[in-house]
C-alpha angles and dihedrals in degrees: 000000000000123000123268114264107205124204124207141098111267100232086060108108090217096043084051091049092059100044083054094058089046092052094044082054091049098234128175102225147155123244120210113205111206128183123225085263089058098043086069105033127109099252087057091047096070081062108049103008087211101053093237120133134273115047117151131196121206115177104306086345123099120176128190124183118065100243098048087052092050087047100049089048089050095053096034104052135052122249137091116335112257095195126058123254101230125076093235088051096053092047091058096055086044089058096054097040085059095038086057099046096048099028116023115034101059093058100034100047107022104029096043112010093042091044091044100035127004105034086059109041093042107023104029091230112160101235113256106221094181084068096046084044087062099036091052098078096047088047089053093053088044087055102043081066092057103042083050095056095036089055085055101050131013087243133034095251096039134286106337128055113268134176092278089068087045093056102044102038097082093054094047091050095053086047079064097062105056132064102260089052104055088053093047108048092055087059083054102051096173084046094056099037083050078052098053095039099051086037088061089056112109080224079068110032087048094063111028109139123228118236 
């Protein structure tokens, strides 16, 4: 069958997210850069039907949503297994998946990394520090969970990496980069030692975009 081909823009968390399953499964793929314009053209948009990134094609399947495709490349390729193998532990990946998608990355990547970073440098929007003083608090509780789970076990679903981890890693490591970030993780010291360790992953190193 021929190998995956996987569409998205480099600097995206998600799409990051999914390069890095694919590399921890050690799957030959191709990668699709697409620019902002193409994300929302027609052509993407058979794809994913709501222009967002990733969206990946193998063979007849396409698969949109980040998740579903993490997911499919877990189950369809050999490798090391990226969900846990027991129900609690699947649950719990589950859990964070889902913790990260409604409660952290709004806060973590739109209201502080796009008003620090991107707004500025792409869009030449001025930052709006009204909008990252009020995210900073919410970013700090978010952060106190997972500070709490991560100085239990070495990865959010246990002891081995699994798609949680995947999934939350690039937004933590944006946070990083901006002021607020760097006050905030060392608040967070299991936080910051699961960084550096999943940082340190080839998964990670391999894909991390260039801003």
């Amino acid at each position: 069958m021929a190998k995956p081909t996987l569409y998205g823009h480099p600097n995206s968390p998600y799409v990051r997210t999914a390069r890095m399953t694919l590399h921890e499964k050690g799957v030959d793929y191709e990668f699709a850069v697409l620019t902002l314009a193409e994300v929302g053209s027609p052509e993407h948009r058979q794809r994913h039907p709501f222009g967002k990134m990733p969206a990946m094609q193998h063979g007849d399947l396409t698969v949109f949503e980040t998740e579903a495709i993490c997911r499919y490349v877990d189950e369809a390729f050999p490798g090391p297994s990226l969900q846990p193998a027991t129900a609690a532990g699947r649950a719990r990946m589950t859990q964070w998946v889902s913790v990260y998608n409604a409660y952290c990355f709004n806060p973590i990547a739109k209201d502080i990394f796009f008003q620090r970073v991107v707004g500025p440098k792409y869009f030449g929007r001025p930052t709006d520090t009204a909008v990252i003083a009020a995210a900073v608090p919410v970013v700090e509780h978010r952060l106190a969970l997972l500070n709490a789970a991560l100085a239990r076990d070495a990865f959010l679903a246990g002891s081995e990496v699994s798609l949680a981890d995947l999934i939350l890693l690039p937004a933590i490591t944006y946070l990083g980069l901006t002021p607020e970030g760097q006050e905030l993780l060392p608040e967070a010291p299991a936080v910051t030692a699961w960084k550096e360790r999943m940082e340190a992953r080839p998964s990670a190193k391999d894909t991390m975009p260039v801003w």
